[in-house]
C-alpha positions as CSV (number, residue, x, y, z in Angstrom):
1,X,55.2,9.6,39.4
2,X,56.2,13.0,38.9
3,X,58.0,15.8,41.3
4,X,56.4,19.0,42.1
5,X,58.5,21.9,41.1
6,X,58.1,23.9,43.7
7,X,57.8,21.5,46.9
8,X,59.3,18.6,45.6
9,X,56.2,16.2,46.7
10,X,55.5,13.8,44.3
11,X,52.3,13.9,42.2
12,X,50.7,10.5,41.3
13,X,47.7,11.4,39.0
14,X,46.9,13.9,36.6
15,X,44.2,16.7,36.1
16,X,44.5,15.9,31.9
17,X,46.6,14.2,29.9
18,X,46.9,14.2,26.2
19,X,49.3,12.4,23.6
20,X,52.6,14.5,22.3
21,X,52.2,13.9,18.6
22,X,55.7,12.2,16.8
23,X,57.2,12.6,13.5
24,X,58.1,8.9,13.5
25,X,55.4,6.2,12.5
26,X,54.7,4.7,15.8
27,X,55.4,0.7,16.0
28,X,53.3,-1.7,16.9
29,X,52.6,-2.4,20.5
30,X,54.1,1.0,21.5
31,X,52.2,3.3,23.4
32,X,52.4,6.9,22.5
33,X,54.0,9.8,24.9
34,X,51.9,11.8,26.8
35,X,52.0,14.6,28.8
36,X,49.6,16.3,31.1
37,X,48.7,18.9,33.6
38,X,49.2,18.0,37.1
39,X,48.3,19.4,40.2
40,X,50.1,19.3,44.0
41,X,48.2,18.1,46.9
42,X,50.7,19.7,49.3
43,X,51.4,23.3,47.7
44,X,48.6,22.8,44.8
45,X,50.7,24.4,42.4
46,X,49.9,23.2,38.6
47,X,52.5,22.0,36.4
48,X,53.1,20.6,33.3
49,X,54.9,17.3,32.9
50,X,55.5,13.9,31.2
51,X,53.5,11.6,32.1
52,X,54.2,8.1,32.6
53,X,51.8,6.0,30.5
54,X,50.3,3.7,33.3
55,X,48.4,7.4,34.3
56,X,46.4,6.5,30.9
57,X,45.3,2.8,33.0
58,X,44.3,4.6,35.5
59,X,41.8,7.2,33.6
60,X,40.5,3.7,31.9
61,X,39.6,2.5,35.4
62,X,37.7,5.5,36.2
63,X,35.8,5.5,33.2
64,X,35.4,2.0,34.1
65,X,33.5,2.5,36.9
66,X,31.4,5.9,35.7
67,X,30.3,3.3,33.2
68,X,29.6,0.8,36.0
69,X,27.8,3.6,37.9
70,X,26.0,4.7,35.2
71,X,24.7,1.2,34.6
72,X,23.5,1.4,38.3
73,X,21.6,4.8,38.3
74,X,20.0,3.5,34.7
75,X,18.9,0.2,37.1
76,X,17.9,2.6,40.0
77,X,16.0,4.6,37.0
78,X,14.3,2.0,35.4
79,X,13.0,0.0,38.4
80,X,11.6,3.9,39.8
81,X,10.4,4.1,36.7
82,X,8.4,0.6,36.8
83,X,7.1,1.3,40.4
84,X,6.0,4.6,39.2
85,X,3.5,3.2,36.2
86,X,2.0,0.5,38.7
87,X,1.4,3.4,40.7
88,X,-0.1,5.4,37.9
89,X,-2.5,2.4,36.6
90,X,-3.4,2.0,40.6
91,X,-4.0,5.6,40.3
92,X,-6.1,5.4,37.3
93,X,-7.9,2.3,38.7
94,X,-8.5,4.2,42.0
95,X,-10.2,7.2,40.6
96,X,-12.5,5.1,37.8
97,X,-14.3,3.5,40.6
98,X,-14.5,6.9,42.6
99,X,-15.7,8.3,39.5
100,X,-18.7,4.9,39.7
101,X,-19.6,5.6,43.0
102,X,-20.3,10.0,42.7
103,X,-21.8,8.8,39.9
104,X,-24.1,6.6,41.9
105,X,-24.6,9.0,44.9
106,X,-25.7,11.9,42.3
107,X,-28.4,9.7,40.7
108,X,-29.5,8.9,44.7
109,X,-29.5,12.8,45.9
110,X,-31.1,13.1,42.4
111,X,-34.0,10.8,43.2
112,X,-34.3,12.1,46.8
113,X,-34.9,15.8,45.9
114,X,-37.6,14.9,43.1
115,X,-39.1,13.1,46.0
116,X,-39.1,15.9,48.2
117,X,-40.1,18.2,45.7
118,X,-43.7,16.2,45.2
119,X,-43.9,15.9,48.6
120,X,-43.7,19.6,49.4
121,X,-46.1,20.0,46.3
122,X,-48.6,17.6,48.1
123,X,-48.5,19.7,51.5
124,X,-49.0,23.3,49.7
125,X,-52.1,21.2,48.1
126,X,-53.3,20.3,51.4
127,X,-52.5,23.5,53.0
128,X,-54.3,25.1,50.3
129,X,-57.3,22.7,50.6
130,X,-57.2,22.5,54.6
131,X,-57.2,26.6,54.4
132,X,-60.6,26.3,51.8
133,X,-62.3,24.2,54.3
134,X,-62.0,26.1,57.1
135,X,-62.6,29.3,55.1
136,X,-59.8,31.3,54.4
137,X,-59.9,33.4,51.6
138,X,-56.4,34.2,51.3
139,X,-53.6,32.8,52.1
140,X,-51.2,34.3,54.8
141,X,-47.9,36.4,53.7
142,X,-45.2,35.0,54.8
């Protein structure tokens, strides 16, 4: 922990840390010295100071869990993603068997208007005719 310099509260974590290079070949199983940038919660003055080295455990926990969250939104991702392409091929499904059945109706409104098209041709051939018989010479303007 480290005092603030101006308020005197004491500051528990650090905004950034970074090692303080030696001249001497560092043994084994020593950890380097670092120092950082730290910030009061009371006065939030900045200031630099030594840190101790169990601040470095505690940036390895948080990566720690942004790792484990990460994993969690990739799961969240990937199972959206999966309900998404069932919904696509449901989609796709959906609109080929629309597709079928305009198909269908066309071909019937097809056949229905060449039906009613000879029909009408076979009443203007019996108007015609009926008009003949009774003796019409020319046909009424409509």
């Amino acid at each position: 922990m480290v005092k603030c310099p101006r308020c005197g509260a004491e500051v528990t974590t650090a905004v950034k840390t970074w090692p303080i290079p030696s001249r001497k070949p560092m043994q084994e199983g020593e950890e380097p010295k670092l120092t950082g940038i730290f910030e009061c919660s009371s006065c939030r003055a900045r200031f630099r100071a030594a840190a101790e080295t169990g601040v470095r455990t505690e940036e390895t926990a948080n990566i720690k869990n942004m790792v484990e969250r990460i994993r969690g939104i990739k799961g969240e991702l990937m199972q959206t993603l999966k309900n998404l392409h069932e919904k696509i091929i449901t989609l796709e499904t959906e609109r080929a068997c629309l597709m079928t059945e305009i198909d269908k109706l066309r071909k019937v409104a097809e056949s229905r208007a060449t039906a009613l098209e000879s029909e009408v041709v076979m009443l203007r051939e019996e108007a015609k005719s009926l008009r003949e018989l009774l003796g019409y010479g020319k046909e009424p303007e409509e």
